[in-house]
PyMOL commands that place a pseudoatom at each C-alpha (Angstrom):
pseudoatom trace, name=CA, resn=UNK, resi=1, chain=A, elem=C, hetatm=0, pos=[25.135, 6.012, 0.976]
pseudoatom trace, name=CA, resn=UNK, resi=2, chain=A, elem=C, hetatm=0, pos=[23.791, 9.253, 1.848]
pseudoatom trace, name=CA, resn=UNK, resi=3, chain=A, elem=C, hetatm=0, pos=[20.050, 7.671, 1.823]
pseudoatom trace, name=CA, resn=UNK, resi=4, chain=A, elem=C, hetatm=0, pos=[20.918, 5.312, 4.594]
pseudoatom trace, name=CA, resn=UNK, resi=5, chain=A, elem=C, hetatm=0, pos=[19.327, 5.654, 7.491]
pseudoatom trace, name=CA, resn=UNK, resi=6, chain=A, elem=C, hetatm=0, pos=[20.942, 5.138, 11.041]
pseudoatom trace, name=CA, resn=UNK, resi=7, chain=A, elem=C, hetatm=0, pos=[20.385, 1.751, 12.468]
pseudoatom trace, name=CA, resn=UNK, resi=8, chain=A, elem=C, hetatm=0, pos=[20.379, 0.651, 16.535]
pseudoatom trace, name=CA, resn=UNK, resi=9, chain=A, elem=C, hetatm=0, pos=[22.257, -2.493, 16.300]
pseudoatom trace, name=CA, resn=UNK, resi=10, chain=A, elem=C, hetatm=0, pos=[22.153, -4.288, 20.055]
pseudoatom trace, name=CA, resn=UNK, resi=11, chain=A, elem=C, hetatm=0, pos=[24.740, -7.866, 19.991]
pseudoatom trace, name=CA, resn=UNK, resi=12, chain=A, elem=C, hetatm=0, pos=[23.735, -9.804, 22.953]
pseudoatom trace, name=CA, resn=UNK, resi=13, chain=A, elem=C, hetatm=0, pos=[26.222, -12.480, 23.675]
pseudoatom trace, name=CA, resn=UNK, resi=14, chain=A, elem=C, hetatm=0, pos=[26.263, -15.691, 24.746]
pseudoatom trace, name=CA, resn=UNK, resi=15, chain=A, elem=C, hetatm=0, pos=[28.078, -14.563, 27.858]
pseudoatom trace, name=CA, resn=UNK, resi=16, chain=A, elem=C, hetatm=0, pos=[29.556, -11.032, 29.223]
pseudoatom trace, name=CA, resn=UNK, resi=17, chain=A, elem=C, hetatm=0, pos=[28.078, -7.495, 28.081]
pseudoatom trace, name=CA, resn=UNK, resi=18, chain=A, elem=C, hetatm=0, pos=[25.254, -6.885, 25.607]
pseudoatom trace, name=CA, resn=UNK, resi=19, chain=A, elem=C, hetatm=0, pos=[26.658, -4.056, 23.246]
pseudoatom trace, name=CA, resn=UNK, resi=20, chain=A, elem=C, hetatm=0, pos=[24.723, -1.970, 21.178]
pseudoatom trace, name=CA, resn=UNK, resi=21, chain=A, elem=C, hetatm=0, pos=[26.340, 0.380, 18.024]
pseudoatom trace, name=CA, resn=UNK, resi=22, chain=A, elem=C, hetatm=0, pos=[24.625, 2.677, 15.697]
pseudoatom trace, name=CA, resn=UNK, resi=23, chain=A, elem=C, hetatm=0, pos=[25.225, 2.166, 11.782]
pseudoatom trace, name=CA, resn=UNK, resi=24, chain=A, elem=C, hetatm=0, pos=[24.583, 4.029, 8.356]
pseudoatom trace, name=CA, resn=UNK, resi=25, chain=A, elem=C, hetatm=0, pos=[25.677, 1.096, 6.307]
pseudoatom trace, name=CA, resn=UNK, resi=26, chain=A, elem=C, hetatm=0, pos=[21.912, -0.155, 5.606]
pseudoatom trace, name=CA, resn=UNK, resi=27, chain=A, elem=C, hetatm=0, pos=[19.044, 1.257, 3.718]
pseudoatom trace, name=CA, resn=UNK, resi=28, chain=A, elem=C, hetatm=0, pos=[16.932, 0.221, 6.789]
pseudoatom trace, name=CA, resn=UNK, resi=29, chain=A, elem=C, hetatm=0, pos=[15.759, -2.389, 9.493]
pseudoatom trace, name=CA, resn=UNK, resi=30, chain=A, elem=C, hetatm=0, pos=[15.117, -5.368, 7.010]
pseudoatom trace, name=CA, resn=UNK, resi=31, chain=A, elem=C, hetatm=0, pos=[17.954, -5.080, 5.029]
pseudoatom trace, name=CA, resn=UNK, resi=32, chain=A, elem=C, hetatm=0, pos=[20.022, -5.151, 8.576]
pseudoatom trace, name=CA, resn=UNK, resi=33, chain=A, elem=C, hetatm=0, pos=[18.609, -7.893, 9.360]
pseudoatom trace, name=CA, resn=UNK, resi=34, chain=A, elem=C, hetatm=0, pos=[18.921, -10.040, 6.238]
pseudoatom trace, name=CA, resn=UNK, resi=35, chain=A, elem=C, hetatm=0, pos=[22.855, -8.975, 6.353]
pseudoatom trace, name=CA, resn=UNK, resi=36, chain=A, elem=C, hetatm=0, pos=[23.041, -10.047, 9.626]
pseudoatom trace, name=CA, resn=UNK, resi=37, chain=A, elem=C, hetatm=0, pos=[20.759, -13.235, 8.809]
pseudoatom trace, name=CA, resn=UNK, resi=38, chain=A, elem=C, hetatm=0, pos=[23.498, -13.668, 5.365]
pseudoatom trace, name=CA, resn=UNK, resi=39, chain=A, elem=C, hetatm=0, pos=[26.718, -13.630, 7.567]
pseudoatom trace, name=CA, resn=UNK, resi=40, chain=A, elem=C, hetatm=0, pos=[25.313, -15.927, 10.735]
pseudoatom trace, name=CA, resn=UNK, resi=41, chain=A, elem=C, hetatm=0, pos=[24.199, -18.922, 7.884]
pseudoatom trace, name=CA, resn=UNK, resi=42, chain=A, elem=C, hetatm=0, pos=[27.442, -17.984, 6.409]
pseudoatom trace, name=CA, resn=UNK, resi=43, chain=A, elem=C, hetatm=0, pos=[29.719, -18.590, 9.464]
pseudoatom trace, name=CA, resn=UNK, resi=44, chain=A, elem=C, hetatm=0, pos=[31.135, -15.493, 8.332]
pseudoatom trace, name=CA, resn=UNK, resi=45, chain=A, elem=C, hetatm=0, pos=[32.003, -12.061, 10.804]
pseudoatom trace, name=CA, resn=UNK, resi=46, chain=A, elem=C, hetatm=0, pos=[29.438, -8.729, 9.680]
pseudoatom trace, name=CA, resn=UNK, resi=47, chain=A, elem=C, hetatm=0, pos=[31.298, -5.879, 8.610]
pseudoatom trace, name=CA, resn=UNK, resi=48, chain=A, elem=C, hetatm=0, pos=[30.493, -2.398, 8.923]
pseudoatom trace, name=CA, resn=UNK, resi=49, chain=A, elem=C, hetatm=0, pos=[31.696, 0.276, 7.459]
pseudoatom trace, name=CA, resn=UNK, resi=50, chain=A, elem=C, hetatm=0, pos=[29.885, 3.528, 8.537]
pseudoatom trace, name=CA, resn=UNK, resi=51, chain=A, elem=C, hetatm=0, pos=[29.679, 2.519, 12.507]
pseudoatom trace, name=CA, resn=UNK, resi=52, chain=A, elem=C, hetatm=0, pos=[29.898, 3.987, 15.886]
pseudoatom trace, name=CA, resn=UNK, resi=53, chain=A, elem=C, hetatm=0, pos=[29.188, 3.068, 19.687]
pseudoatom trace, name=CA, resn=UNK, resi=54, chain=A, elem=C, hetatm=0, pos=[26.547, 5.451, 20.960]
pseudoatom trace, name=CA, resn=UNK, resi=55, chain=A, elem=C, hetatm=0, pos=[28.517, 7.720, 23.018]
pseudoatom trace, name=CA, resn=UNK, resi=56, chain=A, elem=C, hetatm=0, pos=[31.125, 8.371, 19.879]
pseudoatom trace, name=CA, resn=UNK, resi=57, chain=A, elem=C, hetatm=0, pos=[30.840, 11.028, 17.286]
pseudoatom trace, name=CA, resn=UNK, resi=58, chain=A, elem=C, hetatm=0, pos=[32.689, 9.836, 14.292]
pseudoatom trace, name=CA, resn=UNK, resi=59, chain=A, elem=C, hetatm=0, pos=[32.187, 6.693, 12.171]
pseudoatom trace, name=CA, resn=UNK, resi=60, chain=A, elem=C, hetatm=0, pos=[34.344, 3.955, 11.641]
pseudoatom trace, name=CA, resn=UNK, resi=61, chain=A, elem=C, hetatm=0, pos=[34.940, 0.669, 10.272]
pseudoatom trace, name=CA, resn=UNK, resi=62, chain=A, elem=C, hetatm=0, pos=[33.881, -2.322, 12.348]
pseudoatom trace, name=CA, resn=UNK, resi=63, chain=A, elem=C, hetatm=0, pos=[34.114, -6.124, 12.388]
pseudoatom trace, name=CA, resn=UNK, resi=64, chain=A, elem=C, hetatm=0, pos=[31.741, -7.961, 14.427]
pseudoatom trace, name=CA, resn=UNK, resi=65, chain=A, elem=C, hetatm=0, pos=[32.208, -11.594, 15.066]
pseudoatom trace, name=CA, resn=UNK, resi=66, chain=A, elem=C, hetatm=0, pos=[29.137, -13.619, 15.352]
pseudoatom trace, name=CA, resn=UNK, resi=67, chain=A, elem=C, hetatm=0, pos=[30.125, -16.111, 16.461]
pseudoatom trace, name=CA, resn=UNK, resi=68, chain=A, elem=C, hetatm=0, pos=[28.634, -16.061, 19.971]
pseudoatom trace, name=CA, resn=UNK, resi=69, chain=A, elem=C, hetatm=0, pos=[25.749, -13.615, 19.384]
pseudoatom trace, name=CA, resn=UNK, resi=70, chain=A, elem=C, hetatm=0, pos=[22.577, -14.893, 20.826]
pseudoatom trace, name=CA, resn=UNK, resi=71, chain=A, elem=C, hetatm=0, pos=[20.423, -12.869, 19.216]
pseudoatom trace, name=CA, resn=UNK, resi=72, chain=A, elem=C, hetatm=0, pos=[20.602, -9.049, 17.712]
pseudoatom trace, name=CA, resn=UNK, resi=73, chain=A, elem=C, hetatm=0, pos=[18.209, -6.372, 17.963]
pseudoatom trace, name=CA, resn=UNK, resi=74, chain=A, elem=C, hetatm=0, pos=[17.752, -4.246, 14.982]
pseudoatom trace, name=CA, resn=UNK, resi=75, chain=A, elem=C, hetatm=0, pos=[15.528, -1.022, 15.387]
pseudoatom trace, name=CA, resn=UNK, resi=76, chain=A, elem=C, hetatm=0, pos=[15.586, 2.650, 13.593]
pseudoatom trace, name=CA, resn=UNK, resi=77, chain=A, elem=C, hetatm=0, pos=[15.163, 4.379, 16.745]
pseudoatom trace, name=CA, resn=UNK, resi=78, chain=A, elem=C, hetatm=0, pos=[17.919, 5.462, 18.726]
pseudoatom trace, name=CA, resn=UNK, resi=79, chain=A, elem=C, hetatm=0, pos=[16.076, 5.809, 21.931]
pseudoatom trace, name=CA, resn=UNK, resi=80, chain=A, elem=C, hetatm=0, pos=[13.711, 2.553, 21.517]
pseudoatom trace, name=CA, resn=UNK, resi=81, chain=A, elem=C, hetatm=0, pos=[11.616, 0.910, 23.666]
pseudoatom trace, name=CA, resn=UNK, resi=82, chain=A, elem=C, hetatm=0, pos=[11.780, -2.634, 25.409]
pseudoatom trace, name=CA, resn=UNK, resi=83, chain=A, elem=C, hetatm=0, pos=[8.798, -3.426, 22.642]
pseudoatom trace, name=CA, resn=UNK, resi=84, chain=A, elem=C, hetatm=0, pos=[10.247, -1.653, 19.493]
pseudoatom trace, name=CA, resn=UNK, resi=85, chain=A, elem=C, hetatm=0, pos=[12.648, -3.157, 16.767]
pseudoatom trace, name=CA, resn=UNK, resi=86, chain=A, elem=C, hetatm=0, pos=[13.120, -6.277, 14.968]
pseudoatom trace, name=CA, resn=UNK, resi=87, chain=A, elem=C, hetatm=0, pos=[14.677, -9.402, 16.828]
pseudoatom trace, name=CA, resn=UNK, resi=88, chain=A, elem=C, hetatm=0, pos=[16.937, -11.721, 14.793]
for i in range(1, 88): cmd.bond("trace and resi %d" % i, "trace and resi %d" % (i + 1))
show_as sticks, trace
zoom trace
């Protein structure tokens, strides 16, 4: 897992706060988004294993519930633009 590369992950929900983590669990933006992709057909909560909010220094384990995402942001840049990134 050393090879993996951080990910910006932003969750915008269908209502309340948009919230945004930073991951090492993927090998980079594509296969994010086809994880992400996998677990929304699925019905299924994305788990993370190598996560943090942006303000926290250690890792942890995470379980997001996708239920009522509207859409996620995926980008390798921690500091992106309104332009940059994939949208899912």
């Amino acid at each position: 897992m050393a090879d993996n590369v951080e990910i910006l992950m932003r969750f915008h929900p269908a209502a309340g706060e948009d919230v945004s983590l930073l991951s090492r669990d993927f090998g980079g933006e594509r296969e994010a988004i086809e994880a992400i992709a996998r677990a929304v057909d699925e019905r299924r909560s994305l788990v993370l294993t190598r996560a943090r909010y942006d303000r926290e220094a250690a890792e942890s384990g995470m379980v997001i519930n996708l239920a009522n995402i509207v859409f996620v942001r995926v980008s390798t840049k921690k500091n992106d633009g309104d332009t940059a990134g994939q949208y899912l």
